[in-house]
Every structure is written in C-alpha cells, then in structure tokens.
Phi, psi and omega in degrees: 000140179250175203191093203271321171318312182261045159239014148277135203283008185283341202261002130327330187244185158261162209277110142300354212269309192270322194062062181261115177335164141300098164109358168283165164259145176278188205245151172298184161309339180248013178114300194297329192243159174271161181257101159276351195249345184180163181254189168301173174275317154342277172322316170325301196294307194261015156297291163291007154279301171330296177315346190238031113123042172064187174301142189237000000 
C-alpha cells in the first residue's frame, strides 16, 4: 500500500485535528482508517504556522 501523506512536509508536525504524532499518518474522524493520500487541514494550518515562527 502506498501512502503518499508521508512525504508531505506537514506530516511533521503533530495533527490537532486527530492527535496524530509527528511523522504518524493522520485518521479519519471516527478513528478507524489512516488517511494514506493526504492529512487534515488542521495539520496543514499548523504546520505552517510552526514555519512562520508560531502564534505572535
């Protein structure tokens, strides 16, 4: 199975949405399945809030 989410760099940080570790793939919503093609958008947001040297 491929699993293309973890070569996004967002899969850094951890997922708020899910509380998916740094470098876990995140879950669906009720828990049961992995996301393998991409993460929440939460995880997006704070991935690139982490890039830009967080909340000021």
């Amino acid at each position: 199975m491929t699993e293309p989410a973890r070569e996004l760099p967002q899969i850094a940080v951890a997922c708020p949405m899910c509380d998916a570790a740094p470098g876990d793939l995140c879950t669906s919503h009720s828990g049961t399945r992995v996301r393998t093609s991409d993460t929440h958008q939460a995880r997006t947001t704070a991935w690139s809030t982490s890039r830009k040297g967080g909340a000021r």
